[in-house]
C-alpha positions as CSV (number, residue, x, y, z in Angstrom):
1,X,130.1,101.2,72.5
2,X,126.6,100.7,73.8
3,X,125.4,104.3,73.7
4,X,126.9,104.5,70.3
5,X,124.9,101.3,69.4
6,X,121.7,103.0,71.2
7,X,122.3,106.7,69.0
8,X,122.2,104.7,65.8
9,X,119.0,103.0,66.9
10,X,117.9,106.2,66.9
11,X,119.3,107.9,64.0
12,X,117.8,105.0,62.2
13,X,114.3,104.5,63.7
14,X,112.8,106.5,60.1
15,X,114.3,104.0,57.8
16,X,115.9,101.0,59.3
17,X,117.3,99.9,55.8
18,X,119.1,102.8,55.8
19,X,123.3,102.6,54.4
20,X,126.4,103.9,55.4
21,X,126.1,107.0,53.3
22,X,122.4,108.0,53.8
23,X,123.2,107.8,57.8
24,X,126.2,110.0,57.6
25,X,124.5,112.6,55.6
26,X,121.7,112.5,58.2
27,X,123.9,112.8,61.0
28,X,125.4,115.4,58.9
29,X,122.2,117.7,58.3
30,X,121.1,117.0,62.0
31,X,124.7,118.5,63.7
32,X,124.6,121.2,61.1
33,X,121.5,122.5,62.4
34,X,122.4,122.6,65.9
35,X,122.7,125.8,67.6
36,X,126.6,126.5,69.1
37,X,125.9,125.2,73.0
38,X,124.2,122.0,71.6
39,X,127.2,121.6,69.0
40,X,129.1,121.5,71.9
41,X,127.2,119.4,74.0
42,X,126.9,116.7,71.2
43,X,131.1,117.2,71.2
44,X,131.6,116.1,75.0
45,X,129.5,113.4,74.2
46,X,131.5,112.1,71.6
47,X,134.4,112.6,73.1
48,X,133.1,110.6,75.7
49,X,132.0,108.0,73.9
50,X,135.6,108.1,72.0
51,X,137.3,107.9,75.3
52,X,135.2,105.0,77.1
53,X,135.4,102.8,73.8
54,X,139.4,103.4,74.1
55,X,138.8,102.2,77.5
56,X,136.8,99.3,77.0
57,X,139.9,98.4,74.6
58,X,142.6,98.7,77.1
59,X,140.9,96.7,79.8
60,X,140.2,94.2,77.4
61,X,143.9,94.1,76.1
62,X,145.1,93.8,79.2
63,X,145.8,89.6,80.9
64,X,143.6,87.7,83.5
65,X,146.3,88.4,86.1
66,X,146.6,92.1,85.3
67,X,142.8,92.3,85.3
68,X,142.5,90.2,89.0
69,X,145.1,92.8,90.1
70,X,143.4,95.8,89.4
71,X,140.4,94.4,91.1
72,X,142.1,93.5,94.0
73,X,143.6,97.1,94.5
74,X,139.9,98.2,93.6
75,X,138.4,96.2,96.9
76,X,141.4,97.1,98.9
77,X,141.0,100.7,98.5
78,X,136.8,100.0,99.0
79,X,137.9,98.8,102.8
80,X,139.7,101.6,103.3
81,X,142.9,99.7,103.6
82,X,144.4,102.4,100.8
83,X,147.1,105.6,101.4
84,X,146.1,109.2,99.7
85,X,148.4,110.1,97.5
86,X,149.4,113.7,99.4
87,X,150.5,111.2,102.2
88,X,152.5,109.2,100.0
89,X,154.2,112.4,98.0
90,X,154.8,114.1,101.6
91,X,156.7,110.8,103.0
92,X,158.3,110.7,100.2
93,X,159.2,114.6,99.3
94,X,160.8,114.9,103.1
95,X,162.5,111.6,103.0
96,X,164.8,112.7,99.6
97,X,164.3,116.1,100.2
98,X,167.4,117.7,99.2
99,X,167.5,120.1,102.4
């Protein structure tokens, strides 16, 4: 949310009193004239900005405990206390492996 925040600073610096309308329409003219590898530049970083906000939303739906939780697996796997997943799908493929 932050960068969005920081590109309509931006956007706005001209004309500060700027509404809804105007701003699209400038955002409009200004994507419009951008060349295809900037076009698709200015798409990652929308979809990235799309995808962090649904982020932000997810942590922040999700309870105290589940939240201490996934911090605590965080700091665990920082000491080095964690398995790697190939070991963990090997164990497991030749323990119910169906030979």
């Amino acid at each position: 949310m932050a960068l969005f925040v920081v590109l309509l600073k931006v956007i706005t610096k001209q004309r500060p009193g700027m509404n809804a309308a105007d701003l699209k329409l400038k955002i409009f003219r200004q994507v419009d004239s951008l060349d295809r590898k900037s076009l698709e530049e200015l798409s990652g970083v929308i979809s990235n900005f799309i995808n962090s906000y649904r982020s932000e939303q997810e942590w922040d739906a999700l309870s105290e405990k589940e939240r201490r939780g996934i911090d605590y697996s965080i700091s665990e796997l920082d000491a080095g206390k964690g398995v790697a997943h190939d070991e963990v799908m090997a164990k497991y493929r030749k323990k119910y492996s169906n030979e």
